[in-house]
N, C-alpha and C positions, 0 to 999 in steps of 0.2 A: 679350182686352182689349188693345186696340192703348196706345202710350203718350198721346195723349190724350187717350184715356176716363181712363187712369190718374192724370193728370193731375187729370180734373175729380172723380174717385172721392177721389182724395188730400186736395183742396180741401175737398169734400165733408165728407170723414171729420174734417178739423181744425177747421171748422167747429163739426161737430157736437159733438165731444171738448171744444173749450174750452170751447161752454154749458154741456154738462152738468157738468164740475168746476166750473164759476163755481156752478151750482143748485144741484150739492153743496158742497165746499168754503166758498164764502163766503155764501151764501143758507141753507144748511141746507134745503134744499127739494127735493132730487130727485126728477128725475120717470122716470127709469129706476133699473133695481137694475142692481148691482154687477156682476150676471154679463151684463149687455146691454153695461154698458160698459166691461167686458172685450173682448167680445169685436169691438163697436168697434176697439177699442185693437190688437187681435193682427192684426185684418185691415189697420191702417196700417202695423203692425211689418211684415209680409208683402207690403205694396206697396212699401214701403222699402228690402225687401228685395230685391225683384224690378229696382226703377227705384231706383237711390240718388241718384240726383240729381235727384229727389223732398225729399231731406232739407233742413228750410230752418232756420233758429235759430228760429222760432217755432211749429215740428213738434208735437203734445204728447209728442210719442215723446223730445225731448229731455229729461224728466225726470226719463227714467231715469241720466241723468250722463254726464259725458263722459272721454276718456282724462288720466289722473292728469297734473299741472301738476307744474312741476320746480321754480316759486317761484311768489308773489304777483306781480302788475304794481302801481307805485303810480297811485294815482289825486289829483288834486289836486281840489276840489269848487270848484262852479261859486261857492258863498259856502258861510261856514266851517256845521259842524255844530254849533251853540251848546250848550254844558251850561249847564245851570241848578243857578241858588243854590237853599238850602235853606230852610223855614223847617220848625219841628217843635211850635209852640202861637200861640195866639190873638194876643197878646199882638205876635208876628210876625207875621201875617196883618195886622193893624191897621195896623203900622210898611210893609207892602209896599203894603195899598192907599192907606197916605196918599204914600209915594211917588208913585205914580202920579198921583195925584189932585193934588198939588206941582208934579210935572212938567208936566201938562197945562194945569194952571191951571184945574180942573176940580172943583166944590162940591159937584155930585150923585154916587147913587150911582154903580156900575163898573158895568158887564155882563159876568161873567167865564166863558169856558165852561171844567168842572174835565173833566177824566178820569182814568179808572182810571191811575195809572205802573206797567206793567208791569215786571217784574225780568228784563228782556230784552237782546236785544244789538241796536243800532240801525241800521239799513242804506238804503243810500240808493238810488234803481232810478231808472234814466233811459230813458225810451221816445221812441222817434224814428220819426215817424210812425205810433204808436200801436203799438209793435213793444217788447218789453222788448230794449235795445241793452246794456245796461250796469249792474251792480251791484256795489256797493262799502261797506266798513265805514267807521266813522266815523273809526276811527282816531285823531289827535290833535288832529281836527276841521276841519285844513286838508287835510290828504292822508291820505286809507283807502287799501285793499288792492281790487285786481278781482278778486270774487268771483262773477261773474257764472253761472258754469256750476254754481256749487253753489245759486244762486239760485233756478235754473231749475228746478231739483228740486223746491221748497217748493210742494206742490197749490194752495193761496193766493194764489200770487202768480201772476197772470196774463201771459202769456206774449205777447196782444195785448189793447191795449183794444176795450171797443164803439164804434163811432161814433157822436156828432160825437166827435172828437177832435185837442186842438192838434198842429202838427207836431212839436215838443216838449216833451216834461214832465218835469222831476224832483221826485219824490215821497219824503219821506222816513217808516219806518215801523219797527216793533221785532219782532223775531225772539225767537217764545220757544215752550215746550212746555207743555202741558200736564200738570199733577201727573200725575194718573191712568198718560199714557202715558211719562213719564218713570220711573216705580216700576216699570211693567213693563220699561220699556229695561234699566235698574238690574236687577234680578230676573234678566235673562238673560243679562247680561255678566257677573253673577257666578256666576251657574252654568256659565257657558262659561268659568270662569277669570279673565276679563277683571275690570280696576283699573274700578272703579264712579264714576260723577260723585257731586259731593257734593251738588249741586243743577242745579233746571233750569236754569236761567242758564249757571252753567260747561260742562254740556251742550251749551246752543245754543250757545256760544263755541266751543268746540272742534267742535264740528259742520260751524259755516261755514268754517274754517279747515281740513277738509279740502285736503290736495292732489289726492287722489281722489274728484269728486265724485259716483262712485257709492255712496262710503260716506255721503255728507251724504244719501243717496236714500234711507237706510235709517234715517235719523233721526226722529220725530215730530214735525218744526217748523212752526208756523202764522206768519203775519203779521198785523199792523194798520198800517195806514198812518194817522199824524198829522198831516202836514204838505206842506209846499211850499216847495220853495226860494227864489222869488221870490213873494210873494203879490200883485203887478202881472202876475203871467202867467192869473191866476185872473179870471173875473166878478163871483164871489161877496163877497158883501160884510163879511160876520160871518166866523168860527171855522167854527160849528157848518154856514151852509150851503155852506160848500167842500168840509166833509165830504159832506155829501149830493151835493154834484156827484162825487167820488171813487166814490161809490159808484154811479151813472147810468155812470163807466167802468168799471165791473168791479174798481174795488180794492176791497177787503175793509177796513172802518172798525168800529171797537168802537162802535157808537152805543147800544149798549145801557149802556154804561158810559160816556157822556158825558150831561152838562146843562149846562143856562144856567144861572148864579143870579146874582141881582143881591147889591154890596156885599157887605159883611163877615161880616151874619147869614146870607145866605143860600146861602155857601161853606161858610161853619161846619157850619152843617144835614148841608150833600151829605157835609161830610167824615165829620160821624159815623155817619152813615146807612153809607157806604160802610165804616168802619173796624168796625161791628159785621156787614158782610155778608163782611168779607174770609176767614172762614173757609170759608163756603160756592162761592166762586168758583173756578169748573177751574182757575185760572192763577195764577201768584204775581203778587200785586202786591207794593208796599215804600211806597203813599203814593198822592197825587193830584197832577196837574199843574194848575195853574189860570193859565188864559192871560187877557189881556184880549179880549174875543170881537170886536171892530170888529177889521177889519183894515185900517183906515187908521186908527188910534188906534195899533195894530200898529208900523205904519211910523214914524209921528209920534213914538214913545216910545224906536227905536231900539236898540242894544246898549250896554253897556262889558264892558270886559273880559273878551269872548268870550263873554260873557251876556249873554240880554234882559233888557232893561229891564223887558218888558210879560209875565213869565212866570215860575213859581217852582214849586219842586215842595214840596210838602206831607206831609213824610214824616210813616210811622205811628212808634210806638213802639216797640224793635227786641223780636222773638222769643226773648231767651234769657232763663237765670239759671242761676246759680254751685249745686251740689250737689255730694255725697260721693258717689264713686264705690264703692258699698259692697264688689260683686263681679264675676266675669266669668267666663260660662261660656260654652257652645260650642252652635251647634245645625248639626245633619248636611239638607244638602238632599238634595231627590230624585236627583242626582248623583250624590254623596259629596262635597258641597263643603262644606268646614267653615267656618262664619266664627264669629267672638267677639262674644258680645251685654252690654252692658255694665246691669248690673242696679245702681240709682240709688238714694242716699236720696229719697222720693218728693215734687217741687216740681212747681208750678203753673208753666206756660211759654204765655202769651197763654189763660190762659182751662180749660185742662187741665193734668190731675195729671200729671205723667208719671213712670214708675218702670223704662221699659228703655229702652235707644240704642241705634242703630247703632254698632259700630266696625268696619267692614267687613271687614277682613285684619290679619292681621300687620305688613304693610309699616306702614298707616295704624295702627294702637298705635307700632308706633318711631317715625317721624314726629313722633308727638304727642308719643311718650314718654310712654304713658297709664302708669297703673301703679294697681294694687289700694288704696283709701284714699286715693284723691289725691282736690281736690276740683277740681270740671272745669267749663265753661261747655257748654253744653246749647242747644241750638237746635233749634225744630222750625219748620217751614216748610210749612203746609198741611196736608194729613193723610199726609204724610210719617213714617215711624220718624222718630223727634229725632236728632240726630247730636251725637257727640259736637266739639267744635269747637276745644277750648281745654284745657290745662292752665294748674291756678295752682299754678304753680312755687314760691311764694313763700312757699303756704300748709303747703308739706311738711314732715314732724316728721323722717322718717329712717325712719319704719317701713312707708312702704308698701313694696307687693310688686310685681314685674315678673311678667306673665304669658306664660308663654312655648306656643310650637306644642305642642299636643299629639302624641305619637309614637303614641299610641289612640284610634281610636273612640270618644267617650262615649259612643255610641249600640249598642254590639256589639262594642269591644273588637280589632276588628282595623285591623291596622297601617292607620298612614297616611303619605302621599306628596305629594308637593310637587313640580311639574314645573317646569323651569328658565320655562317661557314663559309660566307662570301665573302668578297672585296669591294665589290660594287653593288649602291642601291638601285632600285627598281620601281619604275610607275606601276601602279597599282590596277592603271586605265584598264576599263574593255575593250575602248574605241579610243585611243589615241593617239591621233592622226601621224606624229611621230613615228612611232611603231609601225603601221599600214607605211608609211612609204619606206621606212627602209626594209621592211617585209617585202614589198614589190621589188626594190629594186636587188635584194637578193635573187630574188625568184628568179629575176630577167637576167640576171648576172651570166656571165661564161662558166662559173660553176653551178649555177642553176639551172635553168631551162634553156638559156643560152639565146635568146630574143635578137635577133639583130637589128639596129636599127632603135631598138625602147631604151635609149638610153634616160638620164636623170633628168636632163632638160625636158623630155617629151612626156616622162612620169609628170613631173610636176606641173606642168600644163593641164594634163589629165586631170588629177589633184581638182585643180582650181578649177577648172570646168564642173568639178562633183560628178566625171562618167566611174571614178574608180572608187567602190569602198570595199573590197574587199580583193585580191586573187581572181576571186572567180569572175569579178568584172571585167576582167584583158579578154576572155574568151565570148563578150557580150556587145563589144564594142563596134561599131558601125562603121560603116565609111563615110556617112553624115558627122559622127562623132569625130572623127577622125581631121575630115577638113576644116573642122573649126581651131583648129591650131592650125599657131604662125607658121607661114612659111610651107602648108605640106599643101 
């Protein structure tokens, strides 16, 4: 292959690379599997490798990250990134749409399009002849940070648009993870030792903020893009259909979490509709945004005080309540990584009873300052463990207790250690039956071997019968073994 054929092979392959992540990634539709477009992917690594100057900013090979930055650049925005006011009942819904309807000089109802408010971090992306050139954080809404190399990493966000498209766009959208992959992030940073996020949001924060944006590569982050910097650069004439032009260029838009409703009732509706569906949703929300949906009503209505006029977010009803920290004891991972699980008088927190927390390490009890009989604020967030979030200080008599590192095992009684680079100590055990079962029940996990049927209850059986001590007992096990547990 001369340079070029390499050339047009190169073209070729980026080409092909960005459909198919836009099919997967933002369509949910692929039409190749994983290992086609692998191997895509290795033959571009390999021509890049061959011809580097092949290598362009819109490559998809760049999202694998690039060499570690020494600082942020600031970035000043082309018009400010507005926060929005809050309301949190009816009563203020009422008080916003007569606003508006005051201001406009306007008797009928509004047309308001509401959407999900993700609990995300917001970023703004600039494409310059349909090229991602530039992305940056909101920062204090006049000047973010250039984040652009850790951008490029996010499968989400598209690296070129489809055509037609303007010579320049800036788009702005919010950066957040999904529960499901953020438990597993969480899960393995604490079995590696690693300080755990307390939630997604603090997650994507510290993610984008990489200085080395091949760690941000290894993060679970998605996009949705909400907006437009100037909505005079757009055709569209409402909210809801600029979205749909966003999405004709390859950005990724939550429509499935957006509508139209007209007036006061019919906001009302979306919102409780949406605040009894928020447990069932991959992603954290905190509320709804309700914009005015014209976007020359938009214009006409203006900002103050680095707020629209024509926009308000809708928050839900916050996720915690106040309970007695009754006791705290210890569970051994497959590791030997010890963390402290904090056992709760048992309260309702959005809808469920809860009776155990996270407190993730030692460090996070000092922090907190947690202590045995304190009573503690509780937060849970999706189908998250609840975490512990708060002591009340206030409510202490003198008698509770400090819990301190254990020097043993709960699990098998042998020493444990605590590395200077860690967070969490570790059983020292060879044979620590702690260890063996939740090693087994990784193994058999959905992202392990994938066992159907072996779940925890049949592990532990096993266990206690003594057919399992190691792995390689699953592959030894009889059908005599087998019927001697309940119920098979």
């Amino acid at each position: 292959m001369d340079h070029s054929q390499a050339q047009q092979r190169h073209q070729d392959l980026c080409r092909e690379l960005h459909h198919h992540s836009y099919q997967y990634h933002t369509l949910d539709q692929p039409e190749i599997t994983d290992a086609q477009y692998d191997a895509l992917m290795r033959e571009l690594l390999q021509l890049e490798e061959t011809w580097p100057e092949l290598i362009s900013p819109e490559s998809p090979s760049q999202r694998v990250g690039a060499p570690p930055l020494d600082s942020f650049t600031p970035h000043t925005h082309s018009e400010p990134m507005l926060s929005l006011g809050n309301i949190t009942n009816i009563e203020e819904l009422v008080e916003f749409d007569q606003r508006i309807k005051n201001t406009l000089h306007e008797a009928g109802e509004i047309d308001y399009v509401c959407e999900m408010k993700l609990d995300g971090v917001a970023v703004e992306l600039v494409y310059e002849k349909g090229t991602l050139a530039l992305g940056s954080t909101r920062g204090d809404g006049i000047t973010g940070e250039v984040i652009t190399e850790n951008l490029k990493t996010i499968p989400t966000i598209p690296l070129v648009l489809h055509p037609p498209f303007p010579d320049h766009l800036e788009v702005r959208g919010e950066v957040y993870m999904d529960v499901e992959e953020f438990q597993q992030m969480n899960r393995t940073r604490e079995e590696n030792g690693e300080a755990v996020f307390a939630n997604p949001r603090n997650a994507t924060a510290g993610s984008l903020r990489q200085l080395d944006s091949r760690e941000t590569a290894k993060r679970p982050l998605k996009i949705f893009i909400y907006g437009i910097w100037d909505s005079s650069r757009t055709e569209a004439r409402t909210h809801d259909t600029m979205l749909a032009e966003f999405q004709k260029l390859g950005l990724r838009t939550n429509t499935a979490g957006t509508w139209v409703a007209r007036g006061v009732q019919g906001v009302q509706k979306v919102y409780e509709d949406l605040l009894a569906e928020r447990e069932a949703l991959p992603f954290e929300i905190d509320g709804m945004v309700i914009k005015v949906n014209s976007l020359a009503l938009q214009a006409e209505l203006g900002q103050v005080s680095r707020r629209p006029r024509w926009a308000t977010a809708y928050k839900f009803p916050p996720r915690q309540a106040v309970t007695r920290l009754e006791n705290i004891d210890c569970q051994v991972g497959r590791t030997g990584a010890i963390t402290p699980v904090a056992h709760l008088e048992p309260v309702e927190v959005s809808g469920v009873m809860v009776s155990r927390a996270s407190l993730h390490n030692w460090d996070e009890i000092a922090r907190l300052d947690v202590r045995i009989g304190d009573r503690v604020v509780v937060e849970r967030a999706g189908d998250v463990i609840p975490d512990v979030v708060k002591v009340v200080t206030e409510d202490r008599t003198g008698e509770e207790k400090p819990f301190p590192m254990p020097e043993q095992c709960p699990a098998c009684g042998s020493p444990v250690a605590k590395l200077d680079e860690e967070v969490v100590p570790r059983c020292q055990g060879l044979s620590c039956p702690a260890q063996l079962k939740e090693g087994l029940k990784h193994f058999c996990s959905r992202n392990g071997m994938d066992i159907e049927g072996l779940g925890d209850r049949f592990l532990d059986q096993l266990l206690q019968l003594g057919r399992l001590n190691s792995v390689a007992d699953l592959y030894r096990l009889t059908e005599e073994d087998l019927f001697q547990m309940e119920r098979m």
